[in-house]
ZAMARGU-4260 file (C-alpha; in steps of 0.2 Angstrom, whole numbers, plus 5000, padded with zeros to 4 digits):
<rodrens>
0) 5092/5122/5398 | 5073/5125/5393 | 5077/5138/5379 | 5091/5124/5371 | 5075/5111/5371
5) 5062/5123/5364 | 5076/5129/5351 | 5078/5111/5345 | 5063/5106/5345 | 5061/5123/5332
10) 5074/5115/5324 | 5065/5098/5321 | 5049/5106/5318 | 5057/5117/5302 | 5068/5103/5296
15) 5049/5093/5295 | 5042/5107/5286 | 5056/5109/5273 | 5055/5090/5271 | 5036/5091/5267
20) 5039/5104/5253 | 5051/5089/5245 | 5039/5075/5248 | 5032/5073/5231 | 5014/5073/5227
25) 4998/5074/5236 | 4981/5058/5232 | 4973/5073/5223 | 4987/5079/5212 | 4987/5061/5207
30) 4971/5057/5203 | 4971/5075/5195 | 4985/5067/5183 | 4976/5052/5179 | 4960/5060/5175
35) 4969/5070/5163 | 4976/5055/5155 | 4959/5043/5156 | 4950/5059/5145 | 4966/5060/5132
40) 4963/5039/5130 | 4945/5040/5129 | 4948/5053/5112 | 4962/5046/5106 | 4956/5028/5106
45) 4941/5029/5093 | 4949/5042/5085 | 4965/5028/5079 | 4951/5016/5078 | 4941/5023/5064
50) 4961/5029/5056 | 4964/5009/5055 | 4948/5005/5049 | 4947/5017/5035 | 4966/5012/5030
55) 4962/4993/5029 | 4946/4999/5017 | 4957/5009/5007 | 4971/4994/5006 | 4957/4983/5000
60) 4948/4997/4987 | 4968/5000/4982 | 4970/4978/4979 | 4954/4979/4970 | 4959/4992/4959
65) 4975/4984/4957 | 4966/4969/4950 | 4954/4977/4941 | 4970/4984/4931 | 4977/4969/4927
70) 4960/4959/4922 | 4959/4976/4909 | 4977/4972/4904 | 4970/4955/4899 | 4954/4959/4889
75) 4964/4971/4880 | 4976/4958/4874 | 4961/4943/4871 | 4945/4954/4869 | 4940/4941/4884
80) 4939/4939/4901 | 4942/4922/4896 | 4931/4909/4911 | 4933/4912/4929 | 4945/4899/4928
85) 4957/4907/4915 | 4954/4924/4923 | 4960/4918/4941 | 4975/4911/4932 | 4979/4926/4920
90) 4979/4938/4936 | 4988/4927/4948 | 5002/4927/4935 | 5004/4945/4933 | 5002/4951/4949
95) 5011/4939/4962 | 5006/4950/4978 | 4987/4947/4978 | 4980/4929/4980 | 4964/4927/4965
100) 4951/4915/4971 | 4936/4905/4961 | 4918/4916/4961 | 4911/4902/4975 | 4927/4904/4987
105) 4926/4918/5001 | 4938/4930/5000 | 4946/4928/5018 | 4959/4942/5020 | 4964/4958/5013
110) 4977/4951/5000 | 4962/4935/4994 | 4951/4941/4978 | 4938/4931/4972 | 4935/4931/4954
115) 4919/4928/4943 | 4918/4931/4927 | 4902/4931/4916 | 4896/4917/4901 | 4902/4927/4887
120) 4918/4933/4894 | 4915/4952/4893 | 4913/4954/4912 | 4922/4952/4928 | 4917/4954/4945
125) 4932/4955/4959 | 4925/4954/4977 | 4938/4957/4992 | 4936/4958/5012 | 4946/4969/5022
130) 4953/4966/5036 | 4940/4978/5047 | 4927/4965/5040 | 4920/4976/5024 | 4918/4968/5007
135) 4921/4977/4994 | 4918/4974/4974 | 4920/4978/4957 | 4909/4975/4943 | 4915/4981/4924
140) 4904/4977/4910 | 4916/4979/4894 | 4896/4979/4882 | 4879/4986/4884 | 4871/4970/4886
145) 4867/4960/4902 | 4878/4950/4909 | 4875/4931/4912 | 4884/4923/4929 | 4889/4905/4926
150) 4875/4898/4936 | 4866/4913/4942 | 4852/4925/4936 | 4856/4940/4925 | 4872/4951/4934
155) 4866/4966/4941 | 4871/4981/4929 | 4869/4980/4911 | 4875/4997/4906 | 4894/4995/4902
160) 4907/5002/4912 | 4912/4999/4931 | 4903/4997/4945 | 4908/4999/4963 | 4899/4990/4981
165) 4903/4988/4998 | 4893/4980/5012 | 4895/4972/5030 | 4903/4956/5027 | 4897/4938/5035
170) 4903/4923/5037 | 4901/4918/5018 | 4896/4929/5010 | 4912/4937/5004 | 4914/4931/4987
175) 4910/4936/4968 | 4897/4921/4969 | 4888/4931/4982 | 4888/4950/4973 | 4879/4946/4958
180) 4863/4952/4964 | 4855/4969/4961 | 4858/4972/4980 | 4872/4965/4991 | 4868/4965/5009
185) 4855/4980/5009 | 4866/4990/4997 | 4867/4993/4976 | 4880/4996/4967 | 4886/5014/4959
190) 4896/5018/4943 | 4914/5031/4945 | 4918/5026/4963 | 4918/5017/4979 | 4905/5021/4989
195) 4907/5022/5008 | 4911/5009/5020 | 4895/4998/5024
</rodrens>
């Protein structure tokens, strides 16, 4: 009778140990797990961060380019950039997807470009924000003689061709109106490309 108790007590005993090596996971495999997972976050997080943020610079550097296109199409045809006015209407006829906005309007989104033109019509100045909160501009000279903003001192390049900016954008101060100093936000402009983000 004592031998049948001991050997089912064996029994229960090896029936608890083959149900322990099914239980599942120990506290330290999983926290072992989740440290491994917190780490991949904490390098994949800023890494899609600064992807998303230099794609919404280049979509706005592409729009701006896209403008600038279309405003070239025009002074080829008129030898003119025409007025602000004129140039905002010209552009948002021939390309539908962007939005052209006066020089003293903020550009307030990554399709929104703000257009300035200078007195004698052989300059433009395209300003656009993108939607990580960059400005970026465009300046092209078609002469070799300053360019005079409606308004505002001399434009900051004399030299013909184009000119390229970017700086940190503020509350208002995203908009052709506000790019026609020598220096934008702590930054000056460059000829042949854009330069990087601000």
């Amino acid at each position: 009778m004592l031998s049948a108790i001991i050997e089912r007590l064996n029994e229960k005993r090896n029936d608890e140990l083959e149900g322990e090596a099914d239980g599942g996971f120990t506290l330290i495999e999983l926290m072992v797990v989740l440290l491994i997972m917190a780490i991949l976050l904490a390098i994949a997080i800023p890494t899609f961060l600064g992807v998303k943020g230099g794609a919404q610079d280049r979509a706005a550097q592409s729009n701006l380019n896209t403008a600038l296109t279309n405003a070239k199409a025009v002074y080829g045809n008129n030898q003119t950039y025409g007025t602000a006015a004129s140039a905002q209407s010209s552009l948002s006829s021939s390309e539908a997807s962007l939005s052209f906005v006066s020089a003293a309007t903020v550009s307030t989104g990554q399709n929104s470009i703000s257009v300035g033109t200078d007195t004698s019509g052989n300059g433009i100045l395209l300003v656009n924000l993108s939607s990580g909160g960059d400005c970026w501009g465009i300046l092209t000279n078609e002469t070799s003689t300053g360019l005079a903003a409606p308004g505002a001192s001399t434009w900051p390049e004399s030299t013909a061709g184009t000119w390229y900016i970017s700086w940190k954008s503020t509350a208002a101060a995203c908009s052709a109106a506000s790019a026609t100093a020598t220096t934008v936000g702590g930054k000056s402009w460059q000829q042949n490309s854009f330069p990087a983000a601000a």
